[in-house]
C-alpha positions as CSV (number, residue, x, y, z in Angstrom):
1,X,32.4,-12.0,-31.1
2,X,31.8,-8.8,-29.1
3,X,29.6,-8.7,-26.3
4,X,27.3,-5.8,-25.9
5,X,28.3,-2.7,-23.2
6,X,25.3,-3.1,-21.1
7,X,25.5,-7.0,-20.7
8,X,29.2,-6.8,-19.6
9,X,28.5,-3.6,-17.2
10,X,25.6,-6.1,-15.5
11,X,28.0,-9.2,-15.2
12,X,30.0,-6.8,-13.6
13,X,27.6,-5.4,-11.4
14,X,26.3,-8.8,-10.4
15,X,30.1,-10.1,-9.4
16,X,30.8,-6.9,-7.3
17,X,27.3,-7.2,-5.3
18,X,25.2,-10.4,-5.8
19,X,23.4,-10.3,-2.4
20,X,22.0,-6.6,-3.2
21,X,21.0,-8.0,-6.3
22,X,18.9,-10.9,-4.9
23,X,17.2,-8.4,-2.4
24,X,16.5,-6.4,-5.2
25,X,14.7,-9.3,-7.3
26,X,13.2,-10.4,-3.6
27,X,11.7,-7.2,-3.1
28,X,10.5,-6.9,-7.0
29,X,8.9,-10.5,-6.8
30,X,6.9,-9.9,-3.5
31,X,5.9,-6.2,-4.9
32,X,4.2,-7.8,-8.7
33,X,2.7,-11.2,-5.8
34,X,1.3,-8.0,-3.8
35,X,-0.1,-6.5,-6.6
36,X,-1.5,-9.5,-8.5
37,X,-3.4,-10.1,-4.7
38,X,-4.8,-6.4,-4.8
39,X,-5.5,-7.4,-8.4
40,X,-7.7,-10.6,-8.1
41,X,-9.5,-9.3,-5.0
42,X,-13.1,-9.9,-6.4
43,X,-15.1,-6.4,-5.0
44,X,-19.1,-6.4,-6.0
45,X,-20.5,-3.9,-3.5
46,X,-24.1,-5.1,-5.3
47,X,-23.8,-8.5,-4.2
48,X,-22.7,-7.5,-0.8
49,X,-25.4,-5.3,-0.6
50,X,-27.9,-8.2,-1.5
51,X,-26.6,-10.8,0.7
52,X,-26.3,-7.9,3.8
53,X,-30.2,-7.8,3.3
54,X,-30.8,-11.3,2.6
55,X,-29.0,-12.5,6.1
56,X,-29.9,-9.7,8.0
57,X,-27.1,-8.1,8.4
58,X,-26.3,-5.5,11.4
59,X,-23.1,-3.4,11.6
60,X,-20.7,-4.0,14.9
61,X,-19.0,-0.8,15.9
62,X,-16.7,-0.1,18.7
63,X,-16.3,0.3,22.3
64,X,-17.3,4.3,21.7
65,X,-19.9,3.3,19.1
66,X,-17.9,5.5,16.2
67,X,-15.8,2.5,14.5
68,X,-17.6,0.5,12.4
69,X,-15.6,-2.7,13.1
70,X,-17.6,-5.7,11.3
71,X,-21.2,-7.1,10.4
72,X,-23.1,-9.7,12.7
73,X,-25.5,-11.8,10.1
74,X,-28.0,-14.1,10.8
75,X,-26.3,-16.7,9.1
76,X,-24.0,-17.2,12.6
77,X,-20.8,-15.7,11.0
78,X,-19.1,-12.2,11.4
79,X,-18.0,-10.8,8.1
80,X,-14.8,-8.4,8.2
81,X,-13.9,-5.6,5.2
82,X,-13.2,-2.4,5.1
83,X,-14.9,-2.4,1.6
84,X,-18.3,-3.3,3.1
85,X,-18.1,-0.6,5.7
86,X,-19.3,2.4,4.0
């Protein structure tokens, strides 16, 4: 039975560096976790708009008054997103 070119030339590859290979599979896992974060990051400017108005909502900005840095709400609680900030 004859194994295939491109299995042997990866068994080979593997052999000759494995810990290059687990930083590449390292790096590849914590890229697709990364991206399935970005991914499930639930963004509905029309509810934020809603509940800004509903709690009253005023916009923190910095030191020089240019940054926009967070929202103060009535609700007690200081809401951070760079989303929200437009």
């Amino acid at each position: 039975m004859a194994s295939h070119p491109n299995v042997t030339k990866t068994i080979t590859l593997i052999r000759q560096n494995p810990f290059g290979i687990l930083i590449t599979l390292g790096l590849a896992l914590a890229l697709i976790k990364l991206f399935s974060l970005y991914a499930s990051v639930d963004v509905d400017d029309g509810r934020w708009q809603q509940f800004k108005a509903e709690h009253e909502c005023v916009i923190q900005t910095g030191e020089q008054g240019s940054q926009r840095l967070s929202w103060k709400c009535n609700d007690g609680k200081i809401y951070y997103s760079w989303r929200q900030q437009r």
